[in-house]
Phi, psi and omega in degrees: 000153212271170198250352191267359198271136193279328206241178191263142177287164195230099203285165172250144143272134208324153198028029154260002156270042171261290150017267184293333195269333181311323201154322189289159180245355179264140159263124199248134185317282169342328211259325147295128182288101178230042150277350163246351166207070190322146219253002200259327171285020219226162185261063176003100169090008193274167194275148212201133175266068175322119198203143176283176174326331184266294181130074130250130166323155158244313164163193187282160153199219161220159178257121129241116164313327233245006186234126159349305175269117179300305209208113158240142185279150203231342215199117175250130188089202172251011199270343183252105141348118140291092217218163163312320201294344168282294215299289211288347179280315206296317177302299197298328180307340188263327163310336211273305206285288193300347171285302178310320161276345197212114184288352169247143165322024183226084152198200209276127211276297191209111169289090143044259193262324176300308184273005187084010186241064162285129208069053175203144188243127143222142159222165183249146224227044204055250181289336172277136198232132197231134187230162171194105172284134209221313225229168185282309200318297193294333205296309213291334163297352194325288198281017158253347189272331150335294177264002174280357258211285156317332168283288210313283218282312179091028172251188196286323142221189188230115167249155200249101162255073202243052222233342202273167188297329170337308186320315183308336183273336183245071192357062171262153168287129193271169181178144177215128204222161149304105168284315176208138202114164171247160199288178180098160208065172206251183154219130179268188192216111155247135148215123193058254189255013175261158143226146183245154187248098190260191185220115193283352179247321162299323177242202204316147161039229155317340188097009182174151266185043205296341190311346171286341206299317186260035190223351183260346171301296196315352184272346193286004178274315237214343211234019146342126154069356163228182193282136216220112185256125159267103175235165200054062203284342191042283130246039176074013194290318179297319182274016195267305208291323197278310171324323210243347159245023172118008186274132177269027036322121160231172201230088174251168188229132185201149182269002173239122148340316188274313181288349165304290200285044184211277192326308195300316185268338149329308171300305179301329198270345160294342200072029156264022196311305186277354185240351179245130132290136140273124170226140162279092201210159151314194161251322170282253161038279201312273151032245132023303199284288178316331162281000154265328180283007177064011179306127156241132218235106190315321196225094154310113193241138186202098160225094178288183168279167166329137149255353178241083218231337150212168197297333154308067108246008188302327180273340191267331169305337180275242226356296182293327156287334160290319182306320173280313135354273236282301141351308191288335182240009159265011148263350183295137166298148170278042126230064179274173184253090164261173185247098185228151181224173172193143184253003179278122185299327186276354193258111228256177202288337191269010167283307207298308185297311180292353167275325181301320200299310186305317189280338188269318180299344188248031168216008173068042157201160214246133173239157185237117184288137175247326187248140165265180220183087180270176142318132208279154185305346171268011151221095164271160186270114176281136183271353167281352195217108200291328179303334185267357159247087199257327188263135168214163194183170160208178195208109187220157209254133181244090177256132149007112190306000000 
């Protein structure tokens, strides 16, 4: 081992550095020598020098003993400290992206692994920045990652949404507070000439969904003048956007209460008060109830939550998505549009189609794919790491068999 390396090394056992040098960034406990270098000596986040079976380096990283991914590597070679002054380049190289797509202060700031910042989410809400630490590594950084957060961006506040289940896999505590700033005002969501009003603390994830912004443009092809179902609607960003591009009705649909009362003044404040509804329902429930009311819908939107969230659970989720499709177009006008999506990483896209092919073949009728449908470019995809591609989704013409 070279005599300059800072942090105490993280031995690989032969050939488990192929991986990582292919691109990918995770260390797996298996994966680690830890008659040279026991994991039991490392600190939940402490900073680490990952080196292969010989001891020649790989780059920097972090340690959790205490989790399946042992170690992700943050920095390849040794010339970079995990240190702030990376955390303030890593922000700007991501900051450099998102300007270049977006003319406004509003998406998602830094995607994790893609950005080279694994395990931390910030996304931005113009002056307000909604952060999320997943690992003990990024958890021990907090207040550099804080104040790099502050250098770039400046804003007026920074909230710590650190409340997800995830956490729990590197045994953190959930929670969610002010990092910076003082409490009061409101924080919004734009896209394009709407605004939505989220809750950076209360609500889903981060509080808005950007990953979406450039699958909800794909609605302005299709829903002029007609009647429009948002199911799984959250705050309405799909039934707002469909409102603002000619529909002359919509409907969304949420099992929370709070996202029901959210859609509806999302709506008013747009000046879409008289053409958007909200109802508080299942999604199946609801469903059910319209297709007993004979209710028909020009354009049907079904973006649930995971229905798939670890790999047990891959057969009752494909289940739960063909059952939600097949549903979604027994409301469908007979020559209708649906929108259907999953966020699930385990649900994989030609599953997603074959649940639209299945529902439709048991109801006599022929769908046509027309659009595929991704993750928006402010969560771009490491192609070494399959886990950062999650969102899918297509938008198909439901005709009569």
């Amino acid at each position: 081992m070279s005599e300059h390396i800072e942090y105490p090394a993280l031995h690989l056992k032969r050939g488990e550095d192929a991986r990582l040098r292919a691109g990918h960034l995770w260390v797996f406990s298996n994966e680690v020598d830890v008659a040279r270098s026991p994991l039991s000596d490392f600190a939940p986040g402490d900073a680490c020098a990952i080196v292969d079976h010989r001891g020649k380096a790989i780059g920097v990283g972090y340690v959790n003993p205490n989790s399946l991914i042992a170690a992700r590597l943050v920095s390849r070679g040794l010339d970079h400290a995990l240190d702030a002054s990376l955390i303030v380049h890593r922000l700007n190289v991501a900051l450099a992206l998102r300007e270049r797509l977006y003319a406004q202060p509003y998406y998602r700031l830094v995607f994790g692994e893609s950005d080279g910042l694994p395990g931390l989410t910030v996304d931005r809400f113009g002056d307000v920045l909604v952060a999320q630490t997943t690992t003990a590594g990024m958890e021990r950084r907090k207040d550099d990652i804080r104040d790099a957060l502050v250098k770039v961006l400046r804003p007026r506040q920074l909230w710590w949404k650190n409340d997800a289940a995830i956490r729990a896999m590197e045994q953190l505590p959930e929670y969610a507070d002010l990092g910076h700033g003082e409490y009061g005002g409101e924080t919004f969501a734009r896209e394009g000439d709407l605004v939505f009003a989220v809750d950076p603390v209360g609500g889903q994830k981060t509080g808005w969904f950007y990953d979406q912004r450039e699958n909800r443009d794909q609605l302005a092809r299709f829903v002029a003048g007609k009647r429009v179902l948002d199911v799984c609607s959250y705050l309405g960003g799909w039934g707002i956007r469909a409102a603002a591009y000619g529909a002359s009705e919509v409907v969304c649909v949420d099992a929370s209460a709070s996202a029901v009362e959210a859609t509806r003044a999302n709506a008013e404040r747009n000046g879409f008060g008289d053409r958007v509804s909200a109802v508080r329902a299942d999604a199946f429930d609801h469903l059910r109830a319209l297709r007993e009311a004979r209710e028909r819908f020009d354009v049907v939107i079904l973006d649930p939550p995971a229905f798939i969230k670890r790999k047990k659970d891959v057969a009752e989720g494909r289940l739960a998505y063909r059952r939600l499709n097949e549903l979604g177009m027994q409301v469908l006008s007979r020559d209708g549009i649906l929108f259907t999506c999953s966020c699930s990483h385990h649900m994989p896209r030609a599953a997603l189609l074959d649940a639209v092919q299945q529902g439709a073949r048991h109801l006599d009728r022929y769908a046509q794919m027309l659009i595929g449908l991704q993750q928006a470019p402010d969560h771009p995809v490491h192609p070494a790491i399959a886990e950062t591609e999650y969102l899918k989704g297509f938008v198909c013409r439901v005709l009569p068999a």
